[in-house]
Structures are given as structure tokens and as C-alpha cells.
KEMARFI-397667 format. One line per field, with one value per residue (C-alpha): residue in three letters; x, y, z; residue number from 1. Coordinates in pm, 1 decimal. Example, Ala and Ser with C-alpha at 12.3 -4.5 7.8 and 13.67 -1.06 7.14 Angstrom:
REM KEMARFI-397667
lumba: (ALA,SER)
east: (1230.0,1367.0)
north: (-450.0,-106.0)
up: (780.0,714.0)
loke: (1,2)
//
This chain:
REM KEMARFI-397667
lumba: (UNK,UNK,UNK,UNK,UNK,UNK,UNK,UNK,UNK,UNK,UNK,UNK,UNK,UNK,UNK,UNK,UNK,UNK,UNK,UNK,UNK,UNK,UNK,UNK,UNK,UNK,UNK,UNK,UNK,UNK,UNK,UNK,UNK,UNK,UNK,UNK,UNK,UNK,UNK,UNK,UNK,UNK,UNK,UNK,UNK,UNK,UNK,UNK,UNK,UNK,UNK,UNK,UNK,UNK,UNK,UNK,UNK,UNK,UNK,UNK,UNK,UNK,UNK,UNK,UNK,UNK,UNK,UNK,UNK,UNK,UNK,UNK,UNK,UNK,UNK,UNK,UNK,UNK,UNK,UNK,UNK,UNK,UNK,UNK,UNK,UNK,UNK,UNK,UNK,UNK,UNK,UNK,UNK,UNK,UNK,UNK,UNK,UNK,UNK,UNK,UNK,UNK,UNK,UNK,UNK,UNK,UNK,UNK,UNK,UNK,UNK,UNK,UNK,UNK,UNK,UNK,UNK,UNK,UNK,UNK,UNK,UNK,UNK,UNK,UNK,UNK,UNK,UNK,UNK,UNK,UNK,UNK,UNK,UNK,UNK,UNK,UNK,UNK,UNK,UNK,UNK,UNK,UNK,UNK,UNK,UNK,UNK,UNK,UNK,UNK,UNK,UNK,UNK,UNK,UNK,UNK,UNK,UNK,UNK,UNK,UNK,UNK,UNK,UNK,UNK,UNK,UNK,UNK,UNK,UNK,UNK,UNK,UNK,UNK,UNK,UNK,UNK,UNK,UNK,UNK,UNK,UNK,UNK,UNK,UNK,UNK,UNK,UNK,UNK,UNK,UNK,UNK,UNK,UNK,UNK,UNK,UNK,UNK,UNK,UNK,UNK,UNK,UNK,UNK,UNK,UNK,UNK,UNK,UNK,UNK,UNK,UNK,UNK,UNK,UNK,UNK,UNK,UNK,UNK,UNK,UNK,UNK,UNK,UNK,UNK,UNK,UNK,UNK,UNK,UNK,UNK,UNK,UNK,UNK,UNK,UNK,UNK,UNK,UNK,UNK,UNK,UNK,UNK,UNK,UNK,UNK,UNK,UNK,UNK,UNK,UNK,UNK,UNK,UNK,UNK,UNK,UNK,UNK,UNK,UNK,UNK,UNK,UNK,UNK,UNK,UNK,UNK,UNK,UNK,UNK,UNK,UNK,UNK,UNK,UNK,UNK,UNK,UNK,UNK,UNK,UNK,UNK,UNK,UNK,UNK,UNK,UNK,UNK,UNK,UNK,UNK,UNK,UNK,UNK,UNK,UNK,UNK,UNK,UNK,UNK,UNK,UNK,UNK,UNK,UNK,UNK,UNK,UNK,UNK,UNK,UNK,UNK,UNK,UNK,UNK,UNK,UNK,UNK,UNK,UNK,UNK,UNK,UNK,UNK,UNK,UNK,UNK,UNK,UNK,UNK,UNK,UNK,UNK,UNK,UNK,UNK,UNK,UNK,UNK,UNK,UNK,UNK,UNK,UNK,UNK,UNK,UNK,UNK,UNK,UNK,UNK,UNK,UNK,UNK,UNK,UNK,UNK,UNK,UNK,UNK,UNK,UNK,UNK,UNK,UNK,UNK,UNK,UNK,UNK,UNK,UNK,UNK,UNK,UNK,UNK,UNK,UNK,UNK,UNK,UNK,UNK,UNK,UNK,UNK,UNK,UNK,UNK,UNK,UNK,UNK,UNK,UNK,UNK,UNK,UNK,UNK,UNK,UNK)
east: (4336.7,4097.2,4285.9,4051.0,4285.5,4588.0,4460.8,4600.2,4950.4,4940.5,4960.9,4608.4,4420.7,4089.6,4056.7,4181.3,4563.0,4861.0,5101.5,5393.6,5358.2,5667.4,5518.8,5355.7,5023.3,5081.5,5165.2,4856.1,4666.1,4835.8,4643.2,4353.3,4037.6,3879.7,3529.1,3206.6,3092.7,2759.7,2762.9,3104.0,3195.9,3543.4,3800.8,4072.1,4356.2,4187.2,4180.8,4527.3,4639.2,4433.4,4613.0,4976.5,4924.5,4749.3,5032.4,5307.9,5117.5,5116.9,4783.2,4819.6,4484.8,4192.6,3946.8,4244.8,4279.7,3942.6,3928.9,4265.8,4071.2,3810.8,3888.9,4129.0,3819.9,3812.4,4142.4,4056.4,3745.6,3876.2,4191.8,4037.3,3728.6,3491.6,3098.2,3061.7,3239.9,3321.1,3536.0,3498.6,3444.8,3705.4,3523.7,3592.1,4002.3,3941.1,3726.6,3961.8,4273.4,4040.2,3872.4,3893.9,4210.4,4507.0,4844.0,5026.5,4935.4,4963.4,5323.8,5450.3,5378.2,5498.0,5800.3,5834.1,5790.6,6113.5,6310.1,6322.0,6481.1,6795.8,7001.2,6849.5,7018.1,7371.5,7346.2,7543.0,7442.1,7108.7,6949.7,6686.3,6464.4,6100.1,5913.3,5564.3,5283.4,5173.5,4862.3,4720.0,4795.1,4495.0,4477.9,4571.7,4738.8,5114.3,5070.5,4949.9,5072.1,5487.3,5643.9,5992.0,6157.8,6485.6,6567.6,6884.8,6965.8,7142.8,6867.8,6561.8,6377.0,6214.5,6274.1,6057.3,5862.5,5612.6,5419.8,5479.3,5255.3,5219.1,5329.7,5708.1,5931.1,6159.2,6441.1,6164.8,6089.8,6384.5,6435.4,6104.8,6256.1,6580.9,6490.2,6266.1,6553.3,6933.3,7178.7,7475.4,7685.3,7483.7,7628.6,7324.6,7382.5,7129.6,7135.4,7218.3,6913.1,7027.7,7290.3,7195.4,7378.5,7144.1,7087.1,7446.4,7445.1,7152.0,7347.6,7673.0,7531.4,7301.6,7656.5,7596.0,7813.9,7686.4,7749.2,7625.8,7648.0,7729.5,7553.7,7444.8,7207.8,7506.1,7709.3,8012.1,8076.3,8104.4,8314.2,8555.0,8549.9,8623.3,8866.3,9088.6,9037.8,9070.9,9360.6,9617.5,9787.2,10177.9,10221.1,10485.7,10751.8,10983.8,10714.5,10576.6,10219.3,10142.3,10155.5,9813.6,9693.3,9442.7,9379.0,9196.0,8991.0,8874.0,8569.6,8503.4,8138.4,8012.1,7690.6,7350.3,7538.4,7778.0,8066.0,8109.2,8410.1,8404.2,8674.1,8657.7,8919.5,8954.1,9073.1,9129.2,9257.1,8926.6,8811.6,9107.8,8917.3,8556.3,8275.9,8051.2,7954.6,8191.0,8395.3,8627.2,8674.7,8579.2,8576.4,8487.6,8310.3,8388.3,8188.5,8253.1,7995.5,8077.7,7744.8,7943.1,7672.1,7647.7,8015.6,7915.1,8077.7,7915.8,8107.7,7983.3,8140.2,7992.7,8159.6,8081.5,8115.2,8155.8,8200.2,8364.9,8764.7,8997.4,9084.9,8698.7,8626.0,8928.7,8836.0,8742.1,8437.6,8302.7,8276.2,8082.9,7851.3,7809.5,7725.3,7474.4,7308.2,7133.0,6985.3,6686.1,6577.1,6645.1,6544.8,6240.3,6128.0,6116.1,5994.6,5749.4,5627.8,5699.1,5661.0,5380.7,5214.3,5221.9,5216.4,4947.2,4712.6,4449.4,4311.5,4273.9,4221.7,4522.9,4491.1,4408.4,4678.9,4932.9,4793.8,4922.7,5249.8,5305.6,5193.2,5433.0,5735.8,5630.1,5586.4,5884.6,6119.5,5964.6,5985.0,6407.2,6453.8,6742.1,6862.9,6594.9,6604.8,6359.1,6032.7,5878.2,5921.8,5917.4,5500.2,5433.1,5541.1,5369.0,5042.2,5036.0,5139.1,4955.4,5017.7,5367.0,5295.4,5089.9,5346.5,5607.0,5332.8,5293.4,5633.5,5906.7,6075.4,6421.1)
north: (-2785.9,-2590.9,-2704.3,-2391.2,-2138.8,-2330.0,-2250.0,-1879.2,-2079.9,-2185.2,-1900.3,-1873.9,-1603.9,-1514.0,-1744.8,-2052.3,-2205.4,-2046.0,-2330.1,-2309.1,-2508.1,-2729.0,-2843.4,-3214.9,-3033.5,-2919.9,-3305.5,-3400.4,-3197.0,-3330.7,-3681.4,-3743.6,-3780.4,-4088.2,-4061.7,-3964.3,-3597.4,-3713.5,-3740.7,-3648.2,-3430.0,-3368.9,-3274.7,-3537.0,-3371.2,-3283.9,-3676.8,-3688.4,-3449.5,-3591.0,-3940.3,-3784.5,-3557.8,-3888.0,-4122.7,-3803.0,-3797.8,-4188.6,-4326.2,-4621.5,-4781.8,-4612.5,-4633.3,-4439.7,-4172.1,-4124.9,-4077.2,-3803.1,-3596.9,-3571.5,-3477.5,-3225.3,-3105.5,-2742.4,-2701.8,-2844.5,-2674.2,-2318.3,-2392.2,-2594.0,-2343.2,-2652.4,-2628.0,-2785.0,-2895.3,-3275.9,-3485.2,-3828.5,-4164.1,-4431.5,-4613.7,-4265.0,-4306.8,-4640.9,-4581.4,-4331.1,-4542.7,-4798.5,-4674.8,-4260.2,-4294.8,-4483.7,-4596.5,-4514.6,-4166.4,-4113.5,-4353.0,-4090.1,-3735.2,-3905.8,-4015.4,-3701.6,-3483.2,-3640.9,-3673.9,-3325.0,-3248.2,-3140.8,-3378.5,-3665.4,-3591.5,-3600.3,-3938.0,-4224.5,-4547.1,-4719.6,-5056.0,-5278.2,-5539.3,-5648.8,-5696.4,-5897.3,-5675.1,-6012.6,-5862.0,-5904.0,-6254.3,-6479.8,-6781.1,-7080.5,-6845.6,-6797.7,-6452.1,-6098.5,-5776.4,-5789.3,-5487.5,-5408.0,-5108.4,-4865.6,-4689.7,-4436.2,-4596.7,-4294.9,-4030.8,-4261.6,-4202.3,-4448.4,-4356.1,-4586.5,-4913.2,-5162.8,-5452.7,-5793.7,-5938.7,-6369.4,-6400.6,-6236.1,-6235.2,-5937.2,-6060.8,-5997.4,-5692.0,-5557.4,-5423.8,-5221.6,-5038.6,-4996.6,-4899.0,-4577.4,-4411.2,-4236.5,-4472.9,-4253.2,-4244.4,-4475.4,-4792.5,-5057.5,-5282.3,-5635.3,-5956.2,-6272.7,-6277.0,-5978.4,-6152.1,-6168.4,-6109.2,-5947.5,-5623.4,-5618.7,-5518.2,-5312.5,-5140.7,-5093.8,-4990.2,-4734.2,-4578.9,-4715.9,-4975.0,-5281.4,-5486.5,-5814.1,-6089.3,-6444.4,-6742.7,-7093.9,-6920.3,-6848.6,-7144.2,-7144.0,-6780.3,-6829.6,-7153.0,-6936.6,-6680.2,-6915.0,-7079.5,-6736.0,-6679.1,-7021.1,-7172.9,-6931.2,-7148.9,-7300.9,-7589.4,-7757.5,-7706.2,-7454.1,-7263.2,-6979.7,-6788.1,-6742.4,-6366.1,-6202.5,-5877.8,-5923.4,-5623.4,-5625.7,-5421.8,-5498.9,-5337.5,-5392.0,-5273.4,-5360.0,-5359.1,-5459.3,-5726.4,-5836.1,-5792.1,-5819.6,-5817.9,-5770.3,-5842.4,-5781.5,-5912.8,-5772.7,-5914.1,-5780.9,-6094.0,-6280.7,-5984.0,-6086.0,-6409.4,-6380.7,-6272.4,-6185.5,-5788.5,-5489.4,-5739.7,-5551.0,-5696.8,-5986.9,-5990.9,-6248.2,-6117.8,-6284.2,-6219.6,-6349.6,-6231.1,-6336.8,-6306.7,-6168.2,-6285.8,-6634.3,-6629.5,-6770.9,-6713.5,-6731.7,-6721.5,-6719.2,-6588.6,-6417.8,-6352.5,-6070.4,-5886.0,-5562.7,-5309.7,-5083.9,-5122.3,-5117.1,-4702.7,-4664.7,-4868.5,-5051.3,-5305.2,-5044.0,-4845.5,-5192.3,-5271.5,-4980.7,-5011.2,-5348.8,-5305.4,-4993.8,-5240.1,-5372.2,-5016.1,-5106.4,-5364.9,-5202.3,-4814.3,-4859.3,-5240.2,-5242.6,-4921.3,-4993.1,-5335.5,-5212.0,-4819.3,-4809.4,-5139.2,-5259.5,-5586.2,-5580.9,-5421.9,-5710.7,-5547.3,-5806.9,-5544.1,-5549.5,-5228.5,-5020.5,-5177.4,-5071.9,-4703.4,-4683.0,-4878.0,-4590.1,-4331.0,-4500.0,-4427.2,-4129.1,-3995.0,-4209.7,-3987.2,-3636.7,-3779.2,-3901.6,-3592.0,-3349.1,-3639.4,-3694.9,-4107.2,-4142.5,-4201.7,-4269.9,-3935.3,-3717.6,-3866.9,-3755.9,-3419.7,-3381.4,-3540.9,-3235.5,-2971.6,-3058.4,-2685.2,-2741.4,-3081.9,-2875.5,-2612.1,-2864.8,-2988.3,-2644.1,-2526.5,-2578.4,-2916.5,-2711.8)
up: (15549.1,15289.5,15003.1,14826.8,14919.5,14758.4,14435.8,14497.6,14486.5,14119.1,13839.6,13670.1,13480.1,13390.6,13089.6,13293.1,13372.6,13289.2,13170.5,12977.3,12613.4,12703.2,13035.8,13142.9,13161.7,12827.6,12666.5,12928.0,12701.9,12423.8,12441.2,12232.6,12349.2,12206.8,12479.3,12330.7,12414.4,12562.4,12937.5,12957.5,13223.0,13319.6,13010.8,12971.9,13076.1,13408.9,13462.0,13381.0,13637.1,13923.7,13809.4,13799.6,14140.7,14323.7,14244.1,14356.2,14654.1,14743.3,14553.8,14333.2,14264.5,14082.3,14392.0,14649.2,14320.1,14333.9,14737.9,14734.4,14448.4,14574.3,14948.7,14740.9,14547.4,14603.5,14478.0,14137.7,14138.0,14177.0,13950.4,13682.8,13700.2,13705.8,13667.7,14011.8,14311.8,14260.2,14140.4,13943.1,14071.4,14032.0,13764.2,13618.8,13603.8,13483.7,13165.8,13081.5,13078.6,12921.3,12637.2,12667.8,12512.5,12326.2,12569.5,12224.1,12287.2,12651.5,12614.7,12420.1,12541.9,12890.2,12740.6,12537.3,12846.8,13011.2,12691.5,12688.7,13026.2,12995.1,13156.1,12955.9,12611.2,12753.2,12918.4,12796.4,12971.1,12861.1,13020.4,12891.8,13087.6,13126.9,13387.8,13401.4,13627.5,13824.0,13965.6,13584.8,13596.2,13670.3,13831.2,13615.2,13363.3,13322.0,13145.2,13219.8,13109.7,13044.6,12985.8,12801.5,12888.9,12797.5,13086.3,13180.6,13536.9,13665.2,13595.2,13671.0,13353.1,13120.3,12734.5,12630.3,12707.5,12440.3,12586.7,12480.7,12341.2,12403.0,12054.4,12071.7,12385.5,12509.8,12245.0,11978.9,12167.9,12180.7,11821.4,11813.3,12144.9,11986.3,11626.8,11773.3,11990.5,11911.7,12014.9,11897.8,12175.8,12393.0,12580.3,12589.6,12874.9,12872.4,13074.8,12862.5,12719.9,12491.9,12375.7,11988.3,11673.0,11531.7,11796.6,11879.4,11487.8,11518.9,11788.0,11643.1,11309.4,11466.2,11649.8,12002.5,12214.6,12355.8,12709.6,12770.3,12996.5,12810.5,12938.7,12776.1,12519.9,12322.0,12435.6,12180.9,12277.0,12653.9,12583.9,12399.6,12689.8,12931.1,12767.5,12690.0,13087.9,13268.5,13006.2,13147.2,13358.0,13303.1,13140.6,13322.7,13556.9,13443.2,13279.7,13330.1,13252.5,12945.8,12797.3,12804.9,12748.6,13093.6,13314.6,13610.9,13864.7,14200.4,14424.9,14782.7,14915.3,15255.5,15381.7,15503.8,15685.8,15367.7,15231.1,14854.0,14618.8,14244.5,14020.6,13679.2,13400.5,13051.3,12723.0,12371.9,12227.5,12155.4,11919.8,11671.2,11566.0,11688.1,11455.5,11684.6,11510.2,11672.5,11952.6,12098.8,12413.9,12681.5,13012.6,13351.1,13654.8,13982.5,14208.4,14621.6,14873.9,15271.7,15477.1,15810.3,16077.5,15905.9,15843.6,15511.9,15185.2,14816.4,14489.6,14120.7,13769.6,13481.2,13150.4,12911.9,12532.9,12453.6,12128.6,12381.0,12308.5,12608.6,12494.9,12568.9,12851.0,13094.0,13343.5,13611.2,13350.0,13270.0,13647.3,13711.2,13341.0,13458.1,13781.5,13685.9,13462.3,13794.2,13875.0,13660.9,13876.0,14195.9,14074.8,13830.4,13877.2,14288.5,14339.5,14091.0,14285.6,14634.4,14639.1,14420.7,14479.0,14093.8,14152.1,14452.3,14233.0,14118.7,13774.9,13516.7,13285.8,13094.8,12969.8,13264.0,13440.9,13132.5,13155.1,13536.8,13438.9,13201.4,13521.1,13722.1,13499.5,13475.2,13830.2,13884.1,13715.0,13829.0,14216.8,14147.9,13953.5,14130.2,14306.2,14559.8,14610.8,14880.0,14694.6,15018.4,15142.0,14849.6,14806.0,15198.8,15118.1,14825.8,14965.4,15161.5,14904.1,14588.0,14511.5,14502.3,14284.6,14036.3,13981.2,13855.8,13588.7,13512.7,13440.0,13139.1,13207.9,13272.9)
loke: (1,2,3,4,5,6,7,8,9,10,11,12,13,14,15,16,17,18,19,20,21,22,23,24,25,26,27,28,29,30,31,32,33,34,35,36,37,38,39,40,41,42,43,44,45,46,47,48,49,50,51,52,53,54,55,56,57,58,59,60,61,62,63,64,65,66,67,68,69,70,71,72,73,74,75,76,77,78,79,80,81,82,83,84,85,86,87,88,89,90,91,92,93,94,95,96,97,98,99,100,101,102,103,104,105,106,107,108,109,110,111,112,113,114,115,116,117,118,119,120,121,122,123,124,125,126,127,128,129,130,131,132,133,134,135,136,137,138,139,140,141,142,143,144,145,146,147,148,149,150,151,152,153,154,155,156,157,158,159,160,161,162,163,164,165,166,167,168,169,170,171,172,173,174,175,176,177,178,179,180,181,182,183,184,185,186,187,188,189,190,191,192,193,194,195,196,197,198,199,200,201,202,203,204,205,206,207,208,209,210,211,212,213,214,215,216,217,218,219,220,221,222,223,224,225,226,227,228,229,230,231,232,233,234,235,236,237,238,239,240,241,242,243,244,245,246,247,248,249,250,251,252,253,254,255,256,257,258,259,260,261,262,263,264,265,266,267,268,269,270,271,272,273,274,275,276,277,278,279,280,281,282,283,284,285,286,287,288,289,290,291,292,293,294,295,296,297,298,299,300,301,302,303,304,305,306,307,308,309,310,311,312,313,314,315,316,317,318,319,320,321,322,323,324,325,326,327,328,329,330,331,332,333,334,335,336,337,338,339,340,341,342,343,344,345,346,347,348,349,350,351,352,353,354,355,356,357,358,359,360,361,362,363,364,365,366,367,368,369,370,371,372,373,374,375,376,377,378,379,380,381,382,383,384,385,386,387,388,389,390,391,392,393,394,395,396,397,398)
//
């Protein structure tokens, strides 16, 4: 293919690119240049691109960047009205993430770029969870580069994400994540780790809802849980249940070989003499999974608070909220480790290896955006249309 010619594809003028100011180019642009102006060749945001149309089009280390751009070279060279026809090395990419400019920086006009999509502002439900990039992690070390992020599961986009450092954990974390984005109107979903006091507060006073799981971290609150849902029983012939305000809903989902039913049981009652801040309700998750092939069955139960009352949020939303929770783990965190190879990659520079986290978010988002779920497939097609790939950094984000 003479990528040259797909140049004509892309709007540009005599002066250079035509790029509208709301655009990714346009917050590519955005980030400050930190390098020194001697030997420097290629502008910033050029870098940038080649790093954001690479990883569309299915690179993910520095060295297979390096090899797309430059086998796409005429196309940058005619577009981007470079002095010469090349491209830079790998080492390149790397010194840029590295030292040519701060992750602060580049974190925000990428998370800036996709706040601004239309669709993002209206949605309600918000996750948070880490993940550790294990390829940083060197041998005889527990710790590389762990990253905390607030992500809408539905939409695919990352709001925001802060590394941890070794001193704080994500409960630490989690604060600085919160503190920086609107939570009016937002339901923030966490494993048990979440849990806290204090950010249920934070949440509630900053006019969001909360949704956590309850585990042994906060051991007198699940006691209480399970007590409201396991002491229903009667107490003696004659008897009969006691009177409880429960309400339950059921899913059924096959597939993949199993069979797995949730059921999901509410309770106001517990909110009348808990102080845990905004209670409104309780609930316990059971969950039974039957392996068909194995003819094998699993059970397990979860329990659950909420600042959602039962006018806001009945048994059958906080299945679904609950369930959607997982979406982070199986829409940003495994495409993240399997799609792009995060956790593959064997940089033990901890900053480099941040910079692509941020990429991957990124690219991420503009890949799942208009409902297109195969990752896979949507990178093939753009490794062969990097015209098309350009003209969506190009454009307003509508």
C-alpha cells in the first residue's frame, strides 16, 4: 500500500493540519514539552499521534511503535509536512514518555478529551479498582507500578487514574480520585476494600451514592447484616416468620458451559440504627453457579451497603449496579493485560510503563466508543486505515 497517497484522506492546508480545537490532536498538542530544543527533531505532539494511531492499530511496546511508524512513514511525512522522510526510533517513544514530558500533563488532556464526549456527562454509574502492571515488577520485589482508577463501566472510559505510591494503598488512594471529580448524581460502586467511613462520607457529602460489598475488614457491620438476613427464621412450632421488609430479585444467565443464578435480598431496617454515614439499605448476594459438563455446583454469599433508599434502587437496580461493578475488571483491566499486552511488557521503567497505561485508557475508550466491543477487530481495521484513525483525532469529540 503507498500509505503517501492516504494523506489526500485527512483535511490539511497549506500552513499544515486542519484540526478542530476540541479534538485529541488538539489536547496532544496541549502537553508540554519538557525536552531540550537541541537535537530535537520531531515536535511532541507528532510522537503522541504515532503512539495513539500504533496502539489503535495493534502495537503495544515502544520497539513495534517504532516499526508501524515507520513502515507508515510517508503518510506522516506528507501530512505532518516533515523535513525528511523518517520516523523516530523506539528509544525515541521512550524518552518522551520518560523525561520529554510530565504523566500529570498527558493524564489530563487524555482524560479531558473523553470527559468531554457527550455521553460521558449523563452517566450515572462509577467503579473504582487498581490494578498492579506486573511486567514492572522485578524479580525479588513485590511492587511495580499500581494504578487506581474511576472508570464508567458502561461507556468504557477512564475519568481518572493516580499511581500508588509504596507509601499509601488504594484506600489512601481513593480520596485524591474522588475529591477531583463531580459525584452529584453518581453511584460509586467498590469491592470491600472501599468500605470506609470516611469516603462513604466523602461521597454522600459531595451528592453521590455509594455500593459496597461488606467483608471482615469491617467485621461488626457484616455481623449485623447477617444477622438481619439469616435470624429470620420461626422460633418454635406454631410460629411463624418474622415480619420483614425483604424484597428480592433473581437472575438466571447461562453460558460458556455454566449456569449461574443471582439472588439479591434487600433491607431497609438496618439503616434505622446503624451509623454507618447515609445507610439506607442492606442487602445479601447469593450467588450458585452449576458447571453443566462437570455437573458441579458452587455457592457463595456476599452482603452489601448502600445510600441508595429502596425508592432509588429495589433489589432488581442493585443486582444489575452490582453486577456492573465487575465490568472494570473484565472491560478495562483484561483488555488492558490481554488485548494490549500490559502485563507482558518487561519495562522496569516505571514511568514509561505509566505513560502507555495512560495510552491504553485512552485508545481504550476511542476503540469501545459507539458500541464496538471487539477490540481485537476494531485494531485490524484500523492497522490498515490509519487515515480513517487520524480523522477521529482530528475531529470534535461529538
Amino acid at each position: 500500500m503507498d500509505y503517501s497517497t492516504l494523506a489526500q484522506n485527512v483535511a490539511d492546508g497549506a500552513e499544515g493540519i486542519l484540526f478542530d480545537g476540541q479534538s485529541l490532536y488538539a489536547h496532544l498538542r496541549a502537553v508540554k514539552d519538557w525536552r531540550g530544543r537541541r537535537g530535537q527533531r520531531y515536535e511532541l505532539a507528532l510522537i503522541l499521534t504515532a503512539l495513539v494511531l500504533a496502539k489503535m492499530a495493534g502495537e503495544d511496546t515502544p520497539s513495534g511503535i517504532a516499526s508501524w511508524a515507520r513502515q507508515r512513514q510517508a503518510l506522516f511525512y506528507e501530512l505532518f509536512h516533515l523535513k525528511r522522510l523518517a520516523m523516530p526510533c523506539h528509544n525515541t517513544y521512550r524518552r518522551a514518555l520518560k523525561g520529554g514530558l510530565r504523566l500529570a500533563d498527558l493524564a489530563r488532556e487524555c482524560e479531558a478529551y473523553v470527559r468531554a464526549w457527550p455521553e460521558v456527562g449523563s452517566e450515572v454509574r462509577l467503579t473504582l479498582d487498581g490494578k498492579a502492571v506486573r511486567g514492572t515488577i522485578a524479580f525479588g520485589d513485590s511492587r511495580g507500578v499500581y494504578l487506581l482508577a474511576a472508570y464508567l463501566p458502561r461507556l468504557g472510559v477512564v475519568l481518572l487514574q493516580v499511581a500508588i505510591d509504596s507509601k499509601t494503598n488504594e484506600i489512601g488512594a481513593a480520596p485524591q480520585v474522588l475529591k477531583l471529580l463531580d459525584l452529584r448524581g453518581k453511584i460509586v460502586t467498590g469491592d470491600a476494600m472501599f468500605a470506609q467511613r470516611a469516603l462513604s462520607l466523602l461521597i454522600v457529602q459531595a451528592g453521590g451514592d455509594y455500593v459496597w460489598t461488606v467483608k471482615d475488614n469491617q467485621s461488626q457491620l457484616k455481623t449485623d447484616i447477617e444477622q438481619l438476613f439469616d435470624n429470620q427464621q420461626p422460633q418454635g412450632p406454631g410460629f411463624g416468620p418474622a415480619p420483614t421488609d425483604f424484597a428480592t430479585a433473581r437472575t438466571v444467565n447461562g453460558g460458556h458451559g455454566r449456569i449461574e443464578t443471582r439472588t439479591l435480598t434487600t433491607s431497609s431496617w438496618l439503616a434505622e440504627t446503624s451509623d454507618w454515614p447515609g445507610a439506607q439499605q442492606v442487602f445479601k448476594l447469593e450467588r450458585q453457579t452449576e458447571i453443566v459438563a462437570r455437573q458441579q455446583q458452587r455457592a457463595e454469599v456476599a452482603y452489601g451497603i448502600t445510600s441508595l433508599s429502596a425508592t432509588e434502587a429495589g433489589p432488581a437496580q442493585l443486582l444489575t449496579i452490582v453486577r456492573q461493578h465487575w465490568g472494570q475488571e473484565n472491560g478495562l483491566h483484561y483488555r488492558r493485560d490481554v488485548t494490549f499486552h500490559e502485563d507482558a511488557g518487561r519495562t522496569r521503567d516505571w514511568t514509561v510503563a505509566e505513560g502507555l497505561a495512560i495510552l491504553n485508557n485512552l485508545v481504550l475508550a476511542l476503540l469501545l466508543r459507539g458500541g464496538q466491543a471487539n477490540v481485537a477487530q476494531q485494531r485490524r481495521y484500523y492497522a490498515a486505515h490509519p487515515d480513517v484513525a487520524l480523522k477521529r483525532l482530528f475531529a470534535a469529540p461529538t
